[in-house]
N, C-alpha and C positions, 0 to 999 in steps of 0.2 A: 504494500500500500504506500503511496508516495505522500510525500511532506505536504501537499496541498490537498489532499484526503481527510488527512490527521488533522488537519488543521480544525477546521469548524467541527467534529464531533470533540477534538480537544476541551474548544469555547465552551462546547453547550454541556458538557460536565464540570468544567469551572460554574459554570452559572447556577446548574444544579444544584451542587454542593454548597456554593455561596447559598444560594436561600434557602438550602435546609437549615446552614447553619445560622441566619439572619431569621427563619422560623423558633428555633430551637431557645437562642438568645431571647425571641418576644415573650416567650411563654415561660422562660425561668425570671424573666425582670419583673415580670409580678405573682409572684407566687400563689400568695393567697387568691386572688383572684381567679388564677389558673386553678386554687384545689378546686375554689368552689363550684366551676366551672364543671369538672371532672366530678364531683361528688354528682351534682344534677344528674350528667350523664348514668353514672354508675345507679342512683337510684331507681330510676329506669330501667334500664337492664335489667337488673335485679327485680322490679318490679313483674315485669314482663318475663322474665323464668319463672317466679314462684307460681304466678295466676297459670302460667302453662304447665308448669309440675303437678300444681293441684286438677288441673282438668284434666291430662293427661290421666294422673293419678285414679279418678275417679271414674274416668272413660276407663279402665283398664280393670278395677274392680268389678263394676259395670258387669262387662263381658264376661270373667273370671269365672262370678258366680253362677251367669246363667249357664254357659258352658262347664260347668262343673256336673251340672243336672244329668247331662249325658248330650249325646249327638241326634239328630233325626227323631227327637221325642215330638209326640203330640200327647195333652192332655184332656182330659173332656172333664166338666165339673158342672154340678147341679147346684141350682141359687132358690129354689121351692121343696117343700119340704114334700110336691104333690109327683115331683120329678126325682125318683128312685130307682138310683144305680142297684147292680148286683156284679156279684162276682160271675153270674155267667155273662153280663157283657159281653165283658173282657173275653173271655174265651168265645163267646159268639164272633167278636167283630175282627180276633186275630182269625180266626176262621175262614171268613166270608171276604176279608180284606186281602188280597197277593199282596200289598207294598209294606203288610205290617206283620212281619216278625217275631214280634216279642210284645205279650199286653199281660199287664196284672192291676185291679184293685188298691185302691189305697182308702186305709180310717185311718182318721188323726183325729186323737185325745191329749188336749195339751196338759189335762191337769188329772191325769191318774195317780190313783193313792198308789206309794211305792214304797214299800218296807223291807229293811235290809238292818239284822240285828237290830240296834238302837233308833236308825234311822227310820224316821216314815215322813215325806214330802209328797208334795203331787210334781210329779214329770211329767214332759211329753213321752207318750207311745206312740208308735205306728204300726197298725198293722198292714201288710202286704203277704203278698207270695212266692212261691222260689225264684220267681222270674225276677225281682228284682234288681240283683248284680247284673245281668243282660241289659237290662231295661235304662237302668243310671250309668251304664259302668265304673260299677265299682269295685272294689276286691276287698279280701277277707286280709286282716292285718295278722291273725290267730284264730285256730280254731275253725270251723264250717258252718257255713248257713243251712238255715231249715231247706229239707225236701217237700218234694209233690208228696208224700207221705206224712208226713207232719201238719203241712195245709188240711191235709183231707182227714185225717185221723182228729185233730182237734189238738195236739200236742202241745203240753205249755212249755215251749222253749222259748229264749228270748236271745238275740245280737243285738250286742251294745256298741254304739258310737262311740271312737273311740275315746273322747272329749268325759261321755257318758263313765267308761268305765275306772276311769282317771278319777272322777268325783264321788262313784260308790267303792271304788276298790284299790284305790292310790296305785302304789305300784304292783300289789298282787294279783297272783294270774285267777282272771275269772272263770276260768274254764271248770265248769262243772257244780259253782257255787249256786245257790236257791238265792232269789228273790220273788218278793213277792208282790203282785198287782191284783188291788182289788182285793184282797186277802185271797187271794190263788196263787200258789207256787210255781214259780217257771224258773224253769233251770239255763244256765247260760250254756252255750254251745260257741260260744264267738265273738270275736270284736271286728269290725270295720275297720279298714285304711283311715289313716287320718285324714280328712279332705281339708284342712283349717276354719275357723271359727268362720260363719255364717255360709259357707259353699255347701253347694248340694242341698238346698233343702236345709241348712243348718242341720244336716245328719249326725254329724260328733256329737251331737247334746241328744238326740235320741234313744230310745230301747225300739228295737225291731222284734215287732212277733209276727207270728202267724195269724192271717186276718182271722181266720176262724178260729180261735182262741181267741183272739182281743174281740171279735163279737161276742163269743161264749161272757168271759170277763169283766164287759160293759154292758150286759145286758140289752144288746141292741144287736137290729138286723141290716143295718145302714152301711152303703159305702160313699165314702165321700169326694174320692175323684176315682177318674181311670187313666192310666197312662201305657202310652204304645210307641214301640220305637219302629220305626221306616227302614227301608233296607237300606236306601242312602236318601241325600235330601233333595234330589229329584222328585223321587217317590213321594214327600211329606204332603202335597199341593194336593195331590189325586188320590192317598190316601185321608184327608182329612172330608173330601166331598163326598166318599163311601162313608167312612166314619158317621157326617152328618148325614148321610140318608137313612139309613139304618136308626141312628136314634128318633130324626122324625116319624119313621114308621112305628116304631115300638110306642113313644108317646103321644101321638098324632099330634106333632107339632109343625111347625111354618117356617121355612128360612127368610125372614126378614132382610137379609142379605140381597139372598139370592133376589122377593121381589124388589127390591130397590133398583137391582141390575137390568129385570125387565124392562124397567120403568125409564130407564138412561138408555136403553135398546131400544124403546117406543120413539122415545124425544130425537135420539141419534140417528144419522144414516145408520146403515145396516153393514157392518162389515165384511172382508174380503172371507170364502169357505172355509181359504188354510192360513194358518197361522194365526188366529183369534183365541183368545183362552176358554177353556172348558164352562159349558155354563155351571154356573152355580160355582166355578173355582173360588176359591178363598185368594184373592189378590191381597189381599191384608194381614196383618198381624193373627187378627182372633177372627174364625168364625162362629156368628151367632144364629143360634135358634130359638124361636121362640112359640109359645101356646100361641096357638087364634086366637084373638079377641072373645070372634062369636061364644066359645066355652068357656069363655074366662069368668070365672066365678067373684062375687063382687071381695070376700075375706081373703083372695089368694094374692095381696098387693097389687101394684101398681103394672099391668097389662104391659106398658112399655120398657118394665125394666127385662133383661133376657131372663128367660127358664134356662139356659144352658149355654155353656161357652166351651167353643174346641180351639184351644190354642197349639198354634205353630210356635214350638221354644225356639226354631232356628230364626225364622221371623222377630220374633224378640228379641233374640239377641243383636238383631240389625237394628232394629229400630231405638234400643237401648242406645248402643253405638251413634248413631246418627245425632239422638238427641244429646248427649255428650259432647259430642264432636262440634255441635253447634253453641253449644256452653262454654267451653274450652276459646272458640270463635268469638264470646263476647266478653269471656276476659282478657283472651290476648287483645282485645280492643280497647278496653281501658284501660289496662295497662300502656297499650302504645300513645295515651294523651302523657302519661307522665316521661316518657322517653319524647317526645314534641317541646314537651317545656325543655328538656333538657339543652333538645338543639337550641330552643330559644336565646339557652343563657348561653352557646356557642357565637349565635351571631350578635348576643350584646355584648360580649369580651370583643368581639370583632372588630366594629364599628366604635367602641371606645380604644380599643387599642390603632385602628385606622386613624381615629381623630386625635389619638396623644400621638402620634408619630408624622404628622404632617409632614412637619420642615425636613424629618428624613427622608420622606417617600421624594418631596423637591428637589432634594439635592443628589437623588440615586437618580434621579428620570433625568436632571440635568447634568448629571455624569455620562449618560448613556442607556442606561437601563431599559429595556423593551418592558412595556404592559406585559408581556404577559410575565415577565420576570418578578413582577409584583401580585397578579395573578396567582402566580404559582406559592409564591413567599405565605400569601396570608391562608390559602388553602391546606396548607403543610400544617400551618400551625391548626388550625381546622381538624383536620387529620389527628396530628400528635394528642389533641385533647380530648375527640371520640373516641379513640383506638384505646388510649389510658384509661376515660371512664365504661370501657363496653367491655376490657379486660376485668378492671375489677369489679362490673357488674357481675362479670359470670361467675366469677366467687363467689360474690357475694348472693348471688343468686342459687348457688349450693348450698352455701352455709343454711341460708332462709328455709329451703326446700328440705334440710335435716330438721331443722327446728322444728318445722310444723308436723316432720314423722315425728317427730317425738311426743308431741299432744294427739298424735290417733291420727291427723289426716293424712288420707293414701296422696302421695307422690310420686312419679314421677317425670326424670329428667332425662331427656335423651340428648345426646353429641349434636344431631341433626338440630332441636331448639335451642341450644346453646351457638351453636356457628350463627343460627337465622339472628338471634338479639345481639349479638356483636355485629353481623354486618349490616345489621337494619343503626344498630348506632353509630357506625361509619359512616353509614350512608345521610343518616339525618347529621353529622359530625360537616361532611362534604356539602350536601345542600342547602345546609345553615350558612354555611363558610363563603360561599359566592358570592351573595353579595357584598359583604363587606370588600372583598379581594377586588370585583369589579369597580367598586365606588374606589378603593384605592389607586386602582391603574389610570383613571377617566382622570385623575388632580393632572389639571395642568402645573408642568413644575413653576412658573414665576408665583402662578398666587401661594402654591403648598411653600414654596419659599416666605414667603412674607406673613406665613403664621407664625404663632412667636404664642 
């Protein structure tokens, strides 16, 4: 490369370097003002990590727990006391259903009397059937779950959550010890994997029996939901509209849903033969079914509230997600006004720092100095003071986001949120910094001279 090559890229890193270090100089000649400068920033930051830790956080608990339930489940639950599950349902509709697999019965009694030695409290029970490890996926932590023989014989065995058998039986092994529900003996045969506190159904803090025995027990013939799992979650859509037909035929019920759909079919063109959804498909979270009017009896409440609901868990779990996610979206929104102020106080160091250095900006321009040479100078400093407070934002934005685990709130923080609030305060660092830099380059040098 020859000497008149070198030459002008030489200049223009002399240049460079003179205004970084003519930035660098601005921004230590008034200290305090620069901290305060960078604390604004850093506030911000920090700001805007915690509020996305904590959404993040709760978006992610959210999910956890529904998906803890199991995969491809659908639930069906009765809201009338005149709309009566049974245990053959369940085996009716895995039956007569292809896309469903695995279906059992669930009773929940949160407050049965429970005696153990000294002990007598009311706990949650549930009753269920062998199906249910399939049905949740869950597993056995010790010990074995009750069989199709034990459902059917009336057997009073009971599996304890793990959380459960921690509180009746500390660290000793429960395998084979009597308690007792209702003043009736059932013997433990088992603990459940531990799922942690509120997953699954908050299962840890349960006793699992055999539905018929906890019917025996509670003197009652009731089931209070049914649950069934899909062979995968294709299936769950076209399994849930068998599902609902089969229950409106047994209680001669009306999918309110479904007329609604007609009703938007009337008002609508008529769509194309292929590719349109199933009639009566569940496009939504929960399908509902409801009595007719016409039989509704005036003591059986409110006509319009549903007799029964078949919910899609995988559906749920989207829509949990979603609304999260749009939570998450309006705190990272308010938080981004306290990172706004911050640039604020970048371009008022700016334009105070433009305004105390007049007579030098006159006398660089009247040396030679190109605009953008001043341009460049006061964006540097711009720069130096975003990048400082968006660095110790994200610290500071950890530390925060520990703090608040430590009071109970779920957090998290990911690399990805933490890169986005540093260069989003770079960026408001740079687009604060403009115009000052601009207003600086536009002084004609005679008048920046004759400031004083």
């Amino acid at each position: 490369m020859s000497m008149h090559q070198q030459g002008p890229k030489r200049n223009l890193f002399i240049r460079a370097w003179f205004g970084m270090q003519t930035a660098v100089s601005g921004v230590f000649a008034h200290k305090l003002r620069s901290a305060l400068t960078v604390l604004g920033v850093m506030i911000g930051v920090a700001s805007l990590l915690v509020l996305l830790a904590i959404g993040h956080g709760a978006q992610t608990a959210i999910e956890e727990q529904f998906e803890s339930l199991g995969a491809n489940l659908i639930r069906v639950e009765s809201h009338r006391w005149d709309i009566r599950l049974t245990t053959e349902d369940a085996t009716e509709v895995t039956e007569r259903v292809p896309p469903v697999i695995k279906g059992m019965p669930l009773l929940r009694d949160e407050e049965t009397q429970v005696r153990y030695r000294r002990l007598v409290e009311d706990l949650p029970v549930i009753g269920v059937t062998e199906n249910m490890l399939d049905v949740r996926d869950q597993s056995m932590e010790i010990g074995r779950f009750f069989s199709h023989l034990h459902v059917r014989e009336r057997m009073q065995v009971a599996v304890l959550g793990h959380g459960m058998a921690e509180f009746l039986f500390g660290n000793q092994n429960p395998i084979g010890e009597g308690i007792y529900l209702e003043g009736q003996r059932f013997t433990i045969i088992g603990v459940l994997q531990e799922m942690g506190e509120g997953m699954a159904d908050d299962i840890d803090s349960q006793i699992v029996v055999p539905i018929t025995a906890a019917q025996r027990a509670l003197l009652t013939g009731r089931v209070d939901e049914l649950w069934f799992k899909a062979s995968s979650a294709e299936t769950v859509d076209p399994a849930i509209v068998q599902v609902s037909r089969i229950m409106r035929h047994k209680f001669n019920l009306e999918d309110i849903d479904e007329e609604r759909d007609e009703e938007d079919r009337d008002e609508e063109p008529e769509p194309a033969a292929s590719g349109g959804p199933l009639r009566g498909s569940p496009q939504r979270m929960v399908s509902t079914v409801q009595m007719d009017p016409r039989q509704h009896q005036p003591d059986r409440g409110d006509p319009s509230e549903p007799e029964l609901t078949i919910t899609n868990l995988n559906a749920l779990v989207d829509e949990a997600g979603e609304a999260s996610r749009v939570m998450t979206a309006m705190l990272a929104g308010i938080a981004s006004v306290a990172l706004l102020v911050g640039g604020l106080g970048i371009m008022n160091i700016m334009l105070v720092s433009v305004a105390e250095r007049t007579r030098e900006i006159g006398i660089r321009k009247a040396l030679g100095a190109h605009p953008l040479d001043l341009v460049y100078q006061f964006i540097v400093e711009a720069l130096l003071l975003s990048s400082a407070g968006g660095a110790l934002g994200v610290a500071a934005g950890y530390v925060g986001a520990g703090v608040a685990g430590l009071y109970g709130i779920e957090t998290l923080l990911t690399t990805s949120a933490s890169m986005v609030a540093f260069f989003a305060a770079v960026g408001v660092g740079i687009l604060f910094g403009v115009y000052p830099a601009y207003t600086a380059a536009q002084m004609e040098p005679v008048e920046a001279l004759r400031h004083r």
